[in-house]
NURONU-250540 format. One record per residue: residue number from 1; residue in one letter; chain; x negated, y, z negated of N, C-alpha, C in turn. Coordinates in steps of 0.05 Angstrom, whole numbers, plus 32768, in hexadecimal, padded with zeros to 4 digits. Atoms other than C-alpha are relative to their C-alpha. Example, Ala and Ser with C-alpha at 12.3 -4.5 7.8 and 13.67 -1.06 7.14 Angstrom:
   mike   doza   selum   neast   nnorth    nup   caeast   canorth   caup   ceast   cnorth    cup
      1      A       A    7FEE     7FE8   8000     7F0A      7FA6   7F64    7FEE     8018   8000
      2      S       A    8010     7FE8   8001     7EEF      7FEB   7F71    800F     8016   7FF2
//
This chain:
   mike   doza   selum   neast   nnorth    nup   caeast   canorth   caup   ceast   cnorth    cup
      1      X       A    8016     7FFF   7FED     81A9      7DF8   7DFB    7FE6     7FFB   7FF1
      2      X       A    8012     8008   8009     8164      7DE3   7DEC    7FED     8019   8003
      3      X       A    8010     7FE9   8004     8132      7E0F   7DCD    7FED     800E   8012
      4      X       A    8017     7FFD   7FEA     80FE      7E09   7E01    8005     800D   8013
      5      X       A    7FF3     7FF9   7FE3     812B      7E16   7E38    8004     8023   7FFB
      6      X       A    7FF7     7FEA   800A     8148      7E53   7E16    7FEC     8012   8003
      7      X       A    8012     7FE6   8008     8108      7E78   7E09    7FF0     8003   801E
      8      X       A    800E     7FFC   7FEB     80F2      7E63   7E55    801A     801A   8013
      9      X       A    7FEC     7FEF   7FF3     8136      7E83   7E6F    8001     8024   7FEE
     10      X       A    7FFC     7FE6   800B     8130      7EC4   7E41    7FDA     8009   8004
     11      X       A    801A     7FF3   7FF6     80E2      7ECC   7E61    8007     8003   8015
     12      X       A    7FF7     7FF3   7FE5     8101      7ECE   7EA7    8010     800B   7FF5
     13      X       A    7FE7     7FEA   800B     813B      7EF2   7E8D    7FEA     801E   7FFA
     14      X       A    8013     7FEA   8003     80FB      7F2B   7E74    7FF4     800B   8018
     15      X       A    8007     7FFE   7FE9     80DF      7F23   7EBA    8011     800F   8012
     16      X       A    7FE7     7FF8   7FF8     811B      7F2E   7EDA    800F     801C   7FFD
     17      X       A    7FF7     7FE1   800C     812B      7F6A   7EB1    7FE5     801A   8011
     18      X       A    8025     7FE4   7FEB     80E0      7F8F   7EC3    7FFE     8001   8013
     19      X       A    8000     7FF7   7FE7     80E6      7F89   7F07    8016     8006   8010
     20      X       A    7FF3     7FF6   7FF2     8106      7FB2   7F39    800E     7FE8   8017
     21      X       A    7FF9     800C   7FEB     810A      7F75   7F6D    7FF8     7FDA   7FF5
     22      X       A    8005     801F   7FFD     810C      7F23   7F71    8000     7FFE   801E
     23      X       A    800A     8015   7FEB     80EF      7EFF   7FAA    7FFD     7FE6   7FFA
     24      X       A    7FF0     8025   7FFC     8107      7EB5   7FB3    7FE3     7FF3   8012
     25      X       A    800C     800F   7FF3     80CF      7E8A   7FD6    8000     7FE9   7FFC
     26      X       A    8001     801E   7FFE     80CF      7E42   7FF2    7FDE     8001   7FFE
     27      X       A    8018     7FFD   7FF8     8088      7E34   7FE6    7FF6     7FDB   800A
     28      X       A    800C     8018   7FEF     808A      7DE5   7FFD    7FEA     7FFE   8011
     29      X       A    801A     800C   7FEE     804B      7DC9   801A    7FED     8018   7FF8
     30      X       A    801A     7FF3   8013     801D      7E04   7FF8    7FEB     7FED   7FF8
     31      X       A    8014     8010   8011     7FE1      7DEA   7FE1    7FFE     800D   7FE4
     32      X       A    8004     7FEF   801F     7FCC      7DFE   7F93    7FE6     800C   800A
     33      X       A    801B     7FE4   8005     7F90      7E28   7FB2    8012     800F   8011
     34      X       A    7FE9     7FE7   7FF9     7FCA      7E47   7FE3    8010     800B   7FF2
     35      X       A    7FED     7FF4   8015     7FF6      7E51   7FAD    7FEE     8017   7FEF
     36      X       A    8015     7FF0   8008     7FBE      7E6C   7F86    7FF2     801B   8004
     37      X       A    7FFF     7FE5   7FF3     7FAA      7EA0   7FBF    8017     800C   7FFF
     38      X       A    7FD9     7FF2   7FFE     7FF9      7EB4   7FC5    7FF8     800F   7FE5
     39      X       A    800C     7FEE   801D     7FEB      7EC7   7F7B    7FF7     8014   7FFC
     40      X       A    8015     7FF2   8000     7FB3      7EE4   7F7D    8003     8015   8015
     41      X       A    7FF3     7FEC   7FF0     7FC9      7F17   7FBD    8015     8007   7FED
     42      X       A    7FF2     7FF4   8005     8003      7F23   7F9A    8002     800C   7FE4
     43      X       A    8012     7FF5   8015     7FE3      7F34   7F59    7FFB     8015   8003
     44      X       A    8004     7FE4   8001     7FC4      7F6B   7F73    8009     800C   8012
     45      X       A    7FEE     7FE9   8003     7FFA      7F8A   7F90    800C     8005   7FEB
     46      X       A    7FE1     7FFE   801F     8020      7F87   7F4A    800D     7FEE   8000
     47      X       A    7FF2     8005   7FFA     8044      7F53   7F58    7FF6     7FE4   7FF6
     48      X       A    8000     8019   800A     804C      7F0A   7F33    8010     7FEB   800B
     49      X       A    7FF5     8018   7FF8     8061      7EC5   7F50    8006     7FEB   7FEE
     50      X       A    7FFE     8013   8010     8081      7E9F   7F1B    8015     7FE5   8007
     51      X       A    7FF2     801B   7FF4     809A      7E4E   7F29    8009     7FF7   7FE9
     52      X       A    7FED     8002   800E     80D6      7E42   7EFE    8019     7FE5   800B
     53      X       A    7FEF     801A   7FF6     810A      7E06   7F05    801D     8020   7FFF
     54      X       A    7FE9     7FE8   7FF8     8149      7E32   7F30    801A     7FFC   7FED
     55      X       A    7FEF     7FFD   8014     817B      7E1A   7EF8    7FF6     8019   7FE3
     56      X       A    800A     7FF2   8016     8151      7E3F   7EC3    8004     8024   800F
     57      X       A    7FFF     7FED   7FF2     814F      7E7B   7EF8    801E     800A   8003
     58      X       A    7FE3     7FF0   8001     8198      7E7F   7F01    800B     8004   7FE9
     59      X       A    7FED     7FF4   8018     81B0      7E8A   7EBE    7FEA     8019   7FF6
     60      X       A    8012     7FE5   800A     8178      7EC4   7EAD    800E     800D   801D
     61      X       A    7FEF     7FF3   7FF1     8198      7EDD   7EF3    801D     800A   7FEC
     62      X       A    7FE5     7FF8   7FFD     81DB      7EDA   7ED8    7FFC     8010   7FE6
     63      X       A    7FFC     7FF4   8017     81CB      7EEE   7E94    7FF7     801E   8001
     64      X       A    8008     7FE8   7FF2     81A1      7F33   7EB5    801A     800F   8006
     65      X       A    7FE4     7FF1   7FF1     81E5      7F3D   7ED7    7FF6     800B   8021
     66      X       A    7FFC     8002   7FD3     81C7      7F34   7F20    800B     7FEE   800D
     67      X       A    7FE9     800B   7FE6     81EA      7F1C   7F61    7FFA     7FE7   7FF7
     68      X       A    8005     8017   8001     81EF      7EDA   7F66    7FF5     7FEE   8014
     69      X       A    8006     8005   7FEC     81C6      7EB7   7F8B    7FEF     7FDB   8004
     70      X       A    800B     8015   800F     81C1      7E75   7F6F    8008     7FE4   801D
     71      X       A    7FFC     8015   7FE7     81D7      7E50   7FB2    7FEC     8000   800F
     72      X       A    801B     8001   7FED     8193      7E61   7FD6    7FEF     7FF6   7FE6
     73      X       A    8018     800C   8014     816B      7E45   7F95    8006     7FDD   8008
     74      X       A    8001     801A   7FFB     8164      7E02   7FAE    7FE8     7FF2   800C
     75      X       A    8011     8004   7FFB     8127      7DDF   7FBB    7FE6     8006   7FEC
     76      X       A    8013     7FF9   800B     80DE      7DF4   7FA8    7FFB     8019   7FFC
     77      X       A    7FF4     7FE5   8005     80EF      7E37   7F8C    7FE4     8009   7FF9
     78      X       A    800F     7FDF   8010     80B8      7E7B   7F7B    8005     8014   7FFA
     79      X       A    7FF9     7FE9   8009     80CC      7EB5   7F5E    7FF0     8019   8001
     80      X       A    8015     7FEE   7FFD     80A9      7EF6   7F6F    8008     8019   7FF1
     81      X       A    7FF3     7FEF   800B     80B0      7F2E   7F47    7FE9     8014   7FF3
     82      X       A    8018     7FED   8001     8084      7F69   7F32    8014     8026   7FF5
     83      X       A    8003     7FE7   8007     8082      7FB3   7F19    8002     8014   800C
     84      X       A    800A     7FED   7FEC     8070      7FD4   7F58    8017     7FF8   8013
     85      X       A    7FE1     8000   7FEA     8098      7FDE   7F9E    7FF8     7FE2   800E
     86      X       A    7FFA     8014   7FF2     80B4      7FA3   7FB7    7FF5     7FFD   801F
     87      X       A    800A     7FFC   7FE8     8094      7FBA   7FFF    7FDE     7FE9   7FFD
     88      X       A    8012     8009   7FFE     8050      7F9F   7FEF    8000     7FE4   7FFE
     89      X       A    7FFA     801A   8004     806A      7F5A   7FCE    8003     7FF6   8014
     90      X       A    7FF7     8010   7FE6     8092      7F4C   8010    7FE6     8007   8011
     91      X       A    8011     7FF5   7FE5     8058      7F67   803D    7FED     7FDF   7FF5
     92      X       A    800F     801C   8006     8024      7F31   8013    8010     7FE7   8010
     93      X       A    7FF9     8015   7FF7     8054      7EF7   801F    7FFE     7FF8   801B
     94      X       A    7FF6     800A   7FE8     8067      7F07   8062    7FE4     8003   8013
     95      X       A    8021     8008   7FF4     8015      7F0E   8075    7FF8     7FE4   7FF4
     96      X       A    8005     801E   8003     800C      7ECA   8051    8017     7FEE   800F
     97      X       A    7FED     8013   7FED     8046      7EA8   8074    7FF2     7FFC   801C
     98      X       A    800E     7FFD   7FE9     8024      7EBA   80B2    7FE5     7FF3   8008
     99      X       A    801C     8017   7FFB     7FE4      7EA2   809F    7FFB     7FE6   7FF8
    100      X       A    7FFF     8029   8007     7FF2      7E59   807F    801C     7FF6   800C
    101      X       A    7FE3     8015   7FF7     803A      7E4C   809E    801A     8008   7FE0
    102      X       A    7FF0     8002   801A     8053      7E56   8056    7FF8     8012   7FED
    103      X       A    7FEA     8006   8007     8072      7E6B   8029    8013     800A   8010
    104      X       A    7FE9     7FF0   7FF1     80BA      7E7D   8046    8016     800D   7FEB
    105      X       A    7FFA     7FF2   800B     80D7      7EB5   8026    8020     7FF9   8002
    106      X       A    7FE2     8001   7FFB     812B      7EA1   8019    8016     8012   7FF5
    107      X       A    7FF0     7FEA   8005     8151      7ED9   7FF4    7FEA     8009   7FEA
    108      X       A    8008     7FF3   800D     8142      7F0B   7FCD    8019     8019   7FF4
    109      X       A    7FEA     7FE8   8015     8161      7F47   7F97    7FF1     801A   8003
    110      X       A    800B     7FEA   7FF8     814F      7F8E   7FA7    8020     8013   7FEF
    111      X       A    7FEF     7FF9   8017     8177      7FB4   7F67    801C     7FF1   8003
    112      X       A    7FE7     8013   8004     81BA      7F91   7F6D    800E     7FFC   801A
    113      X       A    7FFD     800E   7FE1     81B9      7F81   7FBE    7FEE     7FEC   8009
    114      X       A    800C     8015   7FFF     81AA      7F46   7FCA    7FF4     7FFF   8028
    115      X       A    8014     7FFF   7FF3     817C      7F3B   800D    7FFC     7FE4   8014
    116      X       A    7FFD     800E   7FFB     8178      7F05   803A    7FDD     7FF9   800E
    117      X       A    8016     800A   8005     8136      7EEA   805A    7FF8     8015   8014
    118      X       A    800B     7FF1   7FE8     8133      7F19   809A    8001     801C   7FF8
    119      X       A    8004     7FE4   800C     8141      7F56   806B    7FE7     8004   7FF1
    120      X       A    8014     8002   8006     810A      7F45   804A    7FE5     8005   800A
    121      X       A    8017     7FFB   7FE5     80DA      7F41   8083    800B     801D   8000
    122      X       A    7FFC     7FE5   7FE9     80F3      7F81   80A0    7FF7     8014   7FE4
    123      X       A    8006     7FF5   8010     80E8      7F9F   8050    7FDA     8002   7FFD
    124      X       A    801D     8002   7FF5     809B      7F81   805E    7FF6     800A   8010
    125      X       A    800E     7FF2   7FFA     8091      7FA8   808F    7FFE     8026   8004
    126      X       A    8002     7FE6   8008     80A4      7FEB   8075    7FE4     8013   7FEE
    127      X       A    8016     8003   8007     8063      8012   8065    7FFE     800C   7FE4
    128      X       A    8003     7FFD   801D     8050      801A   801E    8004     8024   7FFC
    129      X       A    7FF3     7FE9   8002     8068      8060   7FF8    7FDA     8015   8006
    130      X       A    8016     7FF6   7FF4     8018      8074   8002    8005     800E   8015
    131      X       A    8004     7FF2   7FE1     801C      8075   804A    8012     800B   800E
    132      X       A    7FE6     7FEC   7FFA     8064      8093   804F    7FED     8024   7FF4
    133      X       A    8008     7FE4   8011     8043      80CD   8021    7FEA     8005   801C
    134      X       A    8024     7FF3   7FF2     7FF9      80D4   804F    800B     800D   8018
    135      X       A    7FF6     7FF1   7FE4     802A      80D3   808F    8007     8017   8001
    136      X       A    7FF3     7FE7   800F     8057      810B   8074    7FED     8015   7FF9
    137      X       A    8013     7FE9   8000     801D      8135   805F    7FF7     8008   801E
    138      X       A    8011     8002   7FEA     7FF9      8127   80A6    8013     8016   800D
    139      X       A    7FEC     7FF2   7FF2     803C      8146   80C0    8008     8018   7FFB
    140      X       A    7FFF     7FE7   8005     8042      817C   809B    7FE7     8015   7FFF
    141      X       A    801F     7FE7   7FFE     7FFD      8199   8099    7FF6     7FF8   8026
    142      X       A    7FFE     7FF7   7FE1     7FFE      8192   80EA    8002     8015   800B
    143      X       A    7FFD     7FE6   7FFD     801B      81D3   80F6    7FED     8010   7FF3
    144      X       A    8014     7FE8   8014     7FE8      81F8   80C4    7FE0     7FFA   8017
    145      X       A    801B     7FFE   7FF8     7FAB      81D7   80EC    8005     8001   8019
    146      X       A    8002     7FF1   7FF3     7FCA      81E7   812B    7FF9     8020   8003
    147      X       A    800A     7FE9   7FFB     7FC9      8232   811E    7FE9     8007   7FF3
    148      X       A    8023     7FFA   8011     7F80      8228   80F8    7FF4     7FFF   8022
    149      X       A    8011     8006   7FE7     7F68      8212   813B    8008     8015   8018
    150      X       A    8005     7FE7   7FEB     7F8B      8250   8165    7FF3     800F   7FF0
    151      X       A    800D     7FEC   8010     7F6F      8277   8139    7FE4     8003   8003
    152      X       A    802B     8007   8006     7F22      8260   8137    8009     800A   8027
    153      X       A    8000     7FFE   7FDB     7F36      825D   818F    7FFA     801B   8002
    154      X       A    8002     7FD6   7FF1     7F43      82AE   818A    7FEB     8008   7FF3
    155      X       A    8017     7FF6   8002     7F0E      82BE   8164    7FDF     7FED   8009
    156      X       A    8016     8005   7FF7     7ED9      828E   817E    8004     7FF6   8025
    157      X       A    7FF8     8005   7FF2     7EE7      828E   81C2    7FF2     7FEB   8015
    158      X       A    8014     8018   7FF1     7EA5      8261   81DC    8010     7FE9   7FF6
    159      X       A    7FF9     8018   8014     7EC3      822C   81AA    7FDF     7FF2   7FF6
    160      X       A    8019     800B   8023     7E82      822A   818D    7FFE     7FF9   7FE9
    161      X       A    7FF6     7FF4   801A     7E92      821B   8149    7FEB     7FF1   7FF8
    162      X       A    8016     8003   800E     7E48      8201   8135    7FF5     8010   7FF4
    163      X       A    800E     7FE8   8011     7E30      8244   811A    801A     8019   7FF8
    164      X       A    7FF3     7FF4   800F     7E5C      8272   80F0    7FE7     801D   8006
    165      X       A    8010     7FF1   8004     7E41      82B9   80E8    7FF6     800C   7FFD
    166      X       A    800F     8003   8020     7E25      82B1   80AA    7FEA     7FF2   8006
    167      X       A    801A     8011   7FFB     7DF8      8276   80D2    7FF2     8017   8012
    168      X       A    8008     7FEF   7FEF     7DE8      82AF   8103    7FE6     800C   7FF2
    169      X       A    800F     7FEC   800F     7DC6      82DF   80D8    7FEB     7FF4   7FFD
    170      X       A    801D     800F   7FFF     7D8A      82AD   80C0    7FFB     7FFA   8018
    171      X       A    8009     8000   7FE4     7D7C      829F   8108    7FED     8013   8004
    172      X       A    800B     7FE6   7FF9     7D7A      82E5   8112    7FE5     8007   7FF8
    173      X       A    8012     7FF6   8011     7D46      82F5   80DA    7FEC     7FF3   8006
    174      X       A    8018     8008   7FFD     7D23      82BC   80E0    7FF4     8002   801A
    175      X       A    800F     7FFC   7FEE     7D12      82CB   812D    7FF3     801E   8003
    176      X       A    8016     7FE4   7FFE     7CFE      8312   811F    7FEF     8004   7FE5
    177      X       A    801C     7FFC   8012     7CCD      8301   80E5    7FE3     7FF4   8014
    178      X       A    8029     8006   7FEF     7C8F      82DE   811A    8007     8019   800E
    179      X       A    800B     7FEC   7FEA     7C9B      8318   814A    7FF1     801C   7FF0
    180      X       A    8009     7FE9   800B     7C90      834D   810D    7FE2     7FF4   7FF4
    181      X       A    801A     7FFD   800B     7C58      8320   80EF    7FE9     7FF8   801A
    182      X       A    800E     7FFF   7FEE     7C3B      831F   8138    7FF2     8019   8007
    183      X       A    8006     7FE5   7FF9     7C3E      8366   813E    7FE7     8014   7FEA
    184      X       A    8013     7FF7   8014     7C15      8370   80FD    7FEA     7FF7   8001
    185      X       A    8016     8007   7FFB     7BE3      8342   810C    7FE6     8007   8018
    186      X       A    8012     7FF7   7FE2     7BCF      835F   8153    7FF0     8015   7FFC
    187      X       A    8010     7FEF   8006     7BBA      839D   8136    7FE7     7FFD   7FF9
    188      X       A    8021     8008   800C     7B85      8379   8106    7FEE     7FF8   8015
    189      X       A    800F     8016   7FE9     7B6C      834C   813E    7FF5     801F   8014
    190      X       A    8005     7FEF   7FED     7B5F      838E   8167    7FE7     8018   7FF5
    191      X       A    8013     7FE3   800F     7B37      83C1   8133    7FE5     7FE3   7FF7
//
């Protein structure tokens, strides 16, 4: 085998190894400033788009020891692959598919199950581990701010809850300091 080739198949072969997931894209009819944006979205989720000839791709597959999936590499092949959860990658694509027509997402590797184009989609729109976490909190601290709120009900029963009372007290003081320094001054005013 030729040296060139070798060291391009043992850099996807490194790729391949660091990430959790491959994503397959046709990216035909892209422009190079669409390709470019694709990139660049998928950048900053974590996530790299590298364009490889699919013979060089299937032997760093086989040599990895993933599925095989060298019968959907046909055409104008992308490779997607990244660090982070595969949720955001497919979410990018499948919001740029939407908005230029292209690219069309064709298989994909998700640890050693391979993925077809509508599992994919349906993995796009699962919501990132963030907003699984924020929901999950929301749900569990529900019950706690239900009984915060009977609670404030039994003891404030106007539902006033603009003055605490701690705000009470200065009120207080401050409306019975003019009536005491009224009451001092009437005397002078009189002798």
């Amino acid at each position: 085998m030729n040296p060139d080739k070798k060291i391009i198949i043992n850099g996807l072969l490194d790729r391949v190894n660091a990430s959790p997931y491959l994503i397959v894209i046709d990216y035909t009819g892209l422009t190079v400033q669409q390709f470019t944006e694709l990139r660049n979205r998928l950048g900053a989720g974590g996530a790299n788009c590298t364009v490889a000839k699919n013979s060089y791709m299937r032997k760093a597959l086989a040599e990895a020891g993933m599925p095989d999936i060298g019968a959907d590499l046909t055409g104008q092949m992308a490779y997607v692959m990244g660090e982070a959860e595969v949720f955001s990658a497919a979410k990018v694509i499948k919001n740029f598919e939407k908005e230029f027509k292209k690219p069309e997402m064709k298989v994909g590797i998700l640890g050693n199950a391979v993925l077809d184009a509508t599992a994919l989609k349906a993995i796009a729109d699962i919501p990132s581990r963030e907003a699984v976490l924020s929901q999950l909190l929301a749900t569990i601290l529900e019950p706690a701010t239900r009984i915060a709120r009977v609670v404030k009900a039994k003891f404030d029963p106007d539902g006033d809850d603009s003055s605490s009372p701690e705000e009470e007290a200065p009120a207080a003081v401050a409306a019975e300091a003019p009536a005491a320094e009224a009451e001092t001054a009437t005397p002078t005013a009189e002798a």
